[in-house]
C-alpha positions in Angstrom: -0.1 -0.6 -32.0 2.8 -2.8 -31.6 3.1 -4.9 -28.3 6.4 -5.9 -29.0 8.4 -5.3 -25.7 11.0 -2.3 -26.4 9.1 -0.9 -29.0 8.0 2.5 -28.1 4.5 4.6 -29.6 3.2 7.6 -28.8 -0.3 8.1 -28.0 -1.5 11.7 -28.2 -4.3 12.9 -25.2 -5.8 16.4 -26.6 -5.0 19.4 -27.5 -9.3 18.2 -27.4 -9.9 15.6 -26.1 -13.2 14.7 -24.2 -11.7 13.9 -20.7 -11.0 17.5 -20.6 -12.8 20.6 -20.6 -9.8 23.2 -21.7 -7.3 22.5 -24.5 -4.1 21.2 -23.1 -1.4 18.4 -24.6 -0.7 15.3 -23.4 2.2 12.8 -25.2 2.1 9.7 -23.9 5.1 7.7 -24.3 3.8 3.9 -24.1 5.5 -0.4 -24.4 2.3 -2.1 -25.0 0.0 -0.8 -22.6 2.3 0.6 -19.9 3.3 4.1 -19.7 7.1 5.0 -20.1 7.3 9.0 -20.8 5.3 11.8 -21.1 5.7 14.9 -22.2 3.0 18.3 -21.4 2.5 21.3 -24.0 0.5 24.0 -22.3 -0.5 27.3 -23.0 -3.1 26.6 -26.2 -5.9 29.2 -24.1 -4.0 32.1 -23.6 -6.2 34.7 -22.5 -3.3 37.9 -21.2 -5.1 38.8 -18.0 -1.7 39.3 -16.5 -1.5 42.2 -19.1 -5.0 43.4 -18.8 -4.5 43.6 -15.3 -1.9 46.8 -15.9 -5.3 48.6 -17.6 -7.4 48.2 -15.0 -7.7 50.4 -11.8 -7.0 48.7 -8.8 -10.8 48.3 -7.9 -11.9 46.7 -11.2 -8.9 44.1 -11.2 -10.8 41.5 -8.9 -13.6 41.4 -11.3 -11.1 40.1 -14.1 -9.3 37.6 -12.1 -12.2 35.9 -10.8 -12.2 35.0 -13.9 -9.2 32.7 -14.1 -11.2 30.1 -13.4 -15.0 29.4 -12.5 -14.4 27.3 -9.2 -12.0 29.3 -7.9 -13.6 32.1 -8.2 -13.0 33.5 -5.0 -9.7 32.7 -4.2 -8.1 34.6 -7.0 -9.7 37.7 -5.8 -9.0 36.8 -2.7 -5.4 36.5 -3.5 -5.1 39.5 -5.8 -6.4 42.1 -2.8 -4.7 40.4 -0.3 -1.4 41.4 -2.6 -2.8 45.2 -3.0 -3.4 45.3 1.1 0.4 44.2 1.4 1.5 46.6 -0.7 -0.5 50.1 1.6 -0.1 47.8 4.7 -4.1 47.9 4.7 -5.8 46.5 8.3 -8.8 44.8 6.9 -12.4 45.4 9.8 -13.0 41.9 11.5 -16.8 41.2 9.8 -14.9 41.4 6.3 -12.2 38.3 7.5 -15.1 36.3 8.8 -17.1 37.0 5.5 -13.7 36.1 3.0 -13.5 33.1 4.9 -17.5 32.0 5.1 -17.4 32.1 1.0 -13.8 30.8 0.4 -15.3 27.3 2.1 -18.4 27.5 0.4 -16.6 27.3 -2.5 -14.2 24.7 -1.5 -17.2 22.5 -0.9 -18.2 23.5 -4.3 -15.2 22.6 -6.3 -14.7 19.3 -4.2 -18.0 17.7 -4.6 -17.9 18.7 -8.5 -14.9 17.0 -8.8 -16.0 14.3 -7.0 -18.5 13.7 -9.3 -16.5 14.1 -12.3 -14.0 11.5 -10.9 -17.0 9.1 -10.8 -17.8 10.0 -14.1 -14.5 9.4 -15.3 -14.3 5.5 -14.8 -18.1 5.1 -15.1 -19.9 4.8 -11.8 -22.4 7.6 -13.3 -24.6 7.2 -9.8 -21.7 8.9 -7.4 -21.8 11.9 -10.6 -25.5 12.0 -10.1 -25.4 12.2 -6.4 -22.6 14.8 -6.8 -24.5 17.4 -8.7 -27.4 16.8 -6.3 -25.7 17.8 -3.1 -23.6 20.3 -4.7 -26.5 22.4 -6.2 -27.9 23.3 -2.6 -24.2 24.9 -1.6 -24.4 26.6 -4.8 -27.8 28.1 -3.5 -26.1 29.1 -0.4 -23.2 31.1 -2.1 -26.1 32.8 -4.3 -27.9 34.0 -0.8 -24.8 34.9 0.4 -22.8 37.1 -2.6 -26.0 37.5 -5.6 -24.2 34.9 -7.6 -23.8 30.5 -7.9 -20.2 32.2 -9.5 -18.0 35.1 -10.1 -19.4 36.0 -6.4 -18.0 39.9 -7.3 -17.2 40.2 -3.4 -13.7 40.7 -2.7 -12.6 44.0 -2.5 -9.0 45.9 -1.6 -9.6 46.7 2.5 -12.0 44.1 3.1 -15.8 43.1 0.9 -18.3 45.0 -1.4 -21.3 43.1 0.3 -22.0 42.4 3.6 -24.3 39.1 4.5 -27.3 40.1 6.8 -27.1 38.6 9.8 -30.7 37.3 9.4 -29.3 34.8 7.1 -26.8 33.4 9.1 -29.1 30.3 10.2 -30.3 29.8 7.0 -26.5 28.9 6.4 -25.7 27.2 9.3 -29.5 25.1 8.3 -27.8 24.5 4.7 -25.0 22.8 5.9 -26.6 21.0 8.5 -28.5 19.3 5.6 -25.4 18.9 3.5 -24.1 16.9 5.9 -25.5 13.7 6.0 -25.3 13.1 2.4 -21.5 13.8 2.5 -21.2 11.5 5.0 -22.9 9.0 2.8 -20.6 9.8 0.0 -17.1 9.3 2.2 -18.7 5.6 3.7 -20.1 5.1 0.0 -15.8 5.5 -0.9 -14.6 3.7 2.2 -16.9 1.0 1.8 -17.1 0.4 -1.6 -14.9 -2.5 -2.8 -14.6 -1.6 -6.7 -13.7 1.5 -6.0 -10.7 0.1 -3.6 -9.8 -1.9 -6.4 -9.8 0.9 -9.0 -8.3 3.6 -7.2 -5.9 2.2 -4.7 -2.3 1.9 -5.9 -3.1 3.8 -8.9 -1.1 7.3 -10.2 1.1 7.0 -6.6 2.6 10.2 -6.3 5.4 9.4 -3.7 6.1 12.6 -0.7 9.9 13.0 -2.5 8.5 13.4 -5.6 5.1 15.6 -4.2 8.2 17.6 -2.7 10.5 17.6 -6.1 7.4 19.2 -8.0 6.6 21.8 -4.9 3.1 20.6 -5.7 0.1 21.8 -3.7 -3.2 21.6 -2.2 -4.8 18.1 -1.4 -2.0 16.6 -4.4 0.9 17.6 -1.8 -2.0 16.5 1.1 -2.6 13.3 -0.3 1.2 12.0 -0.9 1.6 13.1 3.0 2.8 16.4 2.7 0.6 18.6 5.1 0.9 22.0 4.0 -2.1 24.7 3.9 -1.9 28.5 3.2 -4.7 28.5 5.6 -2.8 27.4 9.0 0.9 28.0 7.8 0.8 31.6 6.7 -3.3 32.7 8.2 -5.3 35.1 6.5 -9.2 36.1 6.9 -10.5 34.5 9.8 -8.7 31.0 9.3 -6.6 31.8 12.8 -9.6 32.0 14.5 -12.0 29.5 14.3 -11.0 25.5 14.6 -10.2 22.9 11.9 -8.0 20.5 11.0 -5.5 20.1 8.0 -6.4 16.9 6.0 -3.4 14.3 5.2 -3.1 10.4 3.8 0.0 8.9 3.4 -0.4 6.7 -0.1 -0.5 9.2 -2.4 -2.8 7.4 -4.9 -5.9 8.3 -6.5 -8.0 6.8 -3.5 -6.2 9.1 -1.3 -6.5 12.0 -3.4 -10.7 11.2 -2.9 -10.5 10.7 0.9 -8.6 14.3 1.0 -10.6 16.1 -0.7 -14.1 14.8 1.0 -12.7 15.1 4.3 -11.5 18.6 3.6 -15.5 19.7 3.1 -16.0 18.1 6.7 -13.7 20.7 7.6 -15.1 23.3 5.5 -18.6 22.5 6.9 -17.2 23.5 10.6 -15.3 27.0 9.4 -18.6 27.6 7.8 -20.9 27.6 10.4 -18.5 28.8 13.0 -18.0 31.6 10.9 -21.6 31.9 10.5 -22.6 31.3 14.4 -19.8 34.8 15.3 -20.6 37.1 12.8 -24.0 38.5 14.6 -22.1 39.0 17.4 -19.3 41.1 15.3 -20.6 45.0 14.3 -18.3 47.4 12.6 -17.3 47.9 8.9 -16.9 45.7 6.0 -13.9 47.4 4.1 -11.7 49.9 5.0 -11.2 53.3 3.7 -8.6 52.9 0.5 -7.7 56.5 -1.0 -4.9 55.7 -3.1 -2.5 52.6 -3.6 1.0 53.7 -2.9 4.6 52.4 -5.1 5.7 49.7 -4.0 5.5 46.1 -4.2 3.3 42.9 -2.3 2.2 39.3 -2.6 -0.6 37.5 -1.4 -1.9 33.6 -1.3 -5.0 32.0 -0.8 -5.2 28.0 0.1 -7.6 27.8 -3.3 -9.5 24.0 -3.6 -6.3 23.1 -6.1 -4.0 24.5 -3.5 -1.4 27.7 -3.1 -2.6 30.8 -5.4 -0.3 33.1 -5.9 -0.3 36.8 -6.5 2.1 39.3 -7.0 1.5 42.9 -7.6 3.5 46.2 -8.3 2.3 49.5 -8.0 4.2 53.0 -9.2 1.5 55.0 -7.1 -0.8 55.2 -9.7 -4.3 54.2 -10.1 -3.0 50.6 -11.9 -0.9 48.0 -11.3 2.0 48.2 -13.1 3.0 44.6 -13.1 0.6 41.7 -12.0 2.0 38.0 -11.5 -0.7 35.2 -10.9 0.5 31.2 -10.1 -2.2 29.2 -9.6 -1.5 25.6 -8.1 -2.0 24.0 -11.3 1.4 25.2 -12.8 2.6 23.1 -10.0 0.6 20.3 -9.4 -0.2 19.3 -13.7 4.1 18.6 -14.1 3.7 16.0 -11.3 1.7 13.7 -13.7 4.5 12.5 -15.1 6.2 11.1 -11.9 2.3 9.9 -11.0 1.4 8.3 -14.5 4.8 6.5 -15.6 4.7 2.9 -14.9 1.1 3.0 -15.2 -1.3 1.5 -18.0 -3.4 3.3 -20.3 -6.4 2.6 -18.4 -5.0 4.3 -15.3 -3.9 7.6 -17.1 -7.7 9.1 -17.2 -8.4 9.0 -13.5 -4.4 9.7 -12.5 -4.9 12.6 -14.7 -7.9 13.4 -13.1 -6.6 13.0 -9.8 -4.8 16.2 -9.4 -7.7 18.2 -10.2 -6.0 20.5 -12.8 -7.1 23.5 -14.6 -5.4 24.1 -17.3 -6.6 28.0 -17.8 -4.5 28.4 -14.7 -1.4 27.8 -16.4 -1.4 29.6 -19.3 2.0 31.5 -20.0 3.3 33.2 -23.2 7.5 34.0 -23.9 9.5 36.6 -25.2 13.0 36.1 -25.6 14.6 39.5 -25.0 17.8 41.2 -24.6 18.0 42.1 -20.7 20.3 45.2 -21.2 18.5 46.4 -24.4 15.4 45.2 -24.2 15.4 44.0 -27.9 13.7 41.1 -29.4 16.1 38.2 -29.9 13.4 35.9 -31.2 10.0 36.5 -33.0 6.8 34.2 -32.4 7.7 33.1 -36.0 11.1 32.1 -34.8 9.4 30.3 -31.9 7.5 28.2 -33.8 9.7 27.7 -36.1 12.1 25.5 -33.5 9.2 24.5 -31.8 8.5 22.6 -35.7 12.2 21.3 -35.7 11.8 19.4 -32.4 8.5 18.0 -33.8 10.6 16.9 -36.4 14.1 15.7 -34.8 11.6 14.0 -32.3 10.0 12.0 -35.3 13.0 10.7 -37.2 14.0 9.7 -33.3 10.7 7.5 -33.0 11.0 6.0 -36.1 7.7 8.1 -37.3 
């Protein structure tokens, strides 16, 4: 590689590459080692559940879209009745918000501390990955006592949950976070304390508030640059309204902020946990309500998922199947804001910046059709598609010099 100042090279991150576990496209535009451009291809994992939504029934839908992704796999659910519920203005029983919200925070716990460890992974301190997967395995144990499953917890159902949680376990989960406790408050003071890891992460993939705000980015990304929005206290659902906890913020908007965030936010997940845990034997009644039929018409729900905002929209003719199902998982949002976080940066810094905003690139995965809106006719084919998609290879080639 040239390090002649001006001169600009292209360093290509995936469609595989080892940092991450989907296939997604990175271009990295670089002068020497420093960052100048970058440009994101998605959409190499296309998997239609959108589509296969529309040949489901309404029931068997949450059992696809759990599968979106594996650690959130209770917020898209979650989302997806919530959606259905809007739509035939469906009053969910009391137990069943308490119980959403007991195994949405589990999970949150779950998907924080993994990343956690993965971040550590990612520039080498192996020991904070190792004390990660140790901690997390134990809140994996509690989400397998508490739905039959460590993932794809098959709980969420339209009108409230399939499963209720006997109330004989309750201390058993208010005992399991007790215990998770102390070592994740040896993890935050191992981050606040630890001077390498000031040194690494501080300053590093600064996403600024304008620009967290430009992007519309969510979750601890939008938390971390100062932004302090959260599904969970600005629009409530389940039992979020009633039971106490705070929204997480930092100001900085780097990569050291990003970590304080999201370990402060299982604090706050350990308290919604056990309050929810410490009211529920004191709350009888059902755990769903009766559903006959879904009527026409059209809703939207949205879960505050680990990664942020997930979206769902749904629309319904009266039958026994959506008819149109619209899912926009924070990612969509939050991945595009690498390039305002990773420019200006070197090389070295792109891996954890990257890293940073959590992403899941399943999440984002979109197809297009380029149709006539009056007639509905094709204008272009998927042959036509890739065919310009091969002249801007090209024309972007002869423009570098390649």
């Amino acid at each position: 590689m040239s390090h002649k100042k001006g001169h600009r090279c292209l360093i290509p991150v995936g469609p595989y590459h080892p940092l991450q576990e989907e296939p997604e496209f990175f271009q990295l535009y670089v002068e020497g080692e420093t960052v100048v451009d970058m440009d994101w291809r998605t959409s190499y994992n296309h998997r239609g559940i959108e589509e296969l939504a529309t040949h489901k029934t309404f029931d068997q839908v949450p059992f696809l879209v759990e599968r979106v992704c594996g650690i959130c796999s209770a917020s898209h659910p979650l989302a997806y009745v919530q959606a259905v519920e809007d739509i035939g203005k469906i009053e969910v029983p009391e137990r069943a918000l308490y119980l959403r919200s007991l195994v949405n925070e589990l999970e949150r716990i779950h998907s924080h501390v993994l990343w956690f460890g993965l971040a550590g992974h990612f520039i080498g301190y192996n020991t904070v990955f190792m004390w990660a997967w140790r901690y997390r395995d134990p809140i994996l144990d509690l989400l397998e006592m508490t739905t039959g499953s460590r993932i794809n917890y098959a709980n969420a159902r339209v009108g409230g949950v399939r499963r209720d949680i006997d109330n004989a376990f309750m201390p058993e989960i208010i005992k399991g976070i007790d215990e998770f406790l102390p070592p994740l408050d040896m993890l935050i003071k191992a981050v606040l304390d630890d001077p390498v890891l000031h040194a690494r992460l501080k300053g590093i993939g600064i996403l600024t508030k304008e620009d967290a705000i430009k992007y519309a980015v969510a979750g601890p990304t939008a938390r971390a640059s100062g932004v302090p929005i959260d599904v969970r206290r600005d629009d409530p659902y389940a039992a979020y309204d009633l039971v106490d906890w705070d929204v997480i913020t930092q100001e900085e908007g780097d990569v050291f902020a990003k970590v304080v965030v999201r370990l402060l936010e299982c604090v706050e997940a350990a308290r919604i946990i056990k309050q929810c845990a410490e009211r529920l034997p004191q709350i009888d009644g059902p755990i769903c309500a009766e559903v006959r039929e879904i009527p026409a018409g059209e809703g939207v729900g949205h879960v505050e998922a680990p990664r942020g905002e997930t979206f769902h929209y749904v629309r319904s003719d009266g039958s026994p199947r959506p008819v149109r199902h619209k899912i926009r998982a924070p990612s969509f949002n939050n991945v595009p804001s690498f390039k305002a976080s990773c420019i200006g940066y070197t090389v070295s810094d792109v891996t954890i910046t990257l890293a940073s905003i959590d992403p899941c690139y399943s999440c984002t995965e979109r197809m297009a059709r380029v149709v006539d809106r009056k007639s509905g006719e094709e204008i272009l084919t998927f042959a036509d598609l890739v065919k310009l998609s091969q002249e801007k290879t090209k024309r972007i080639k002869e423009e570098m010099g390649v």
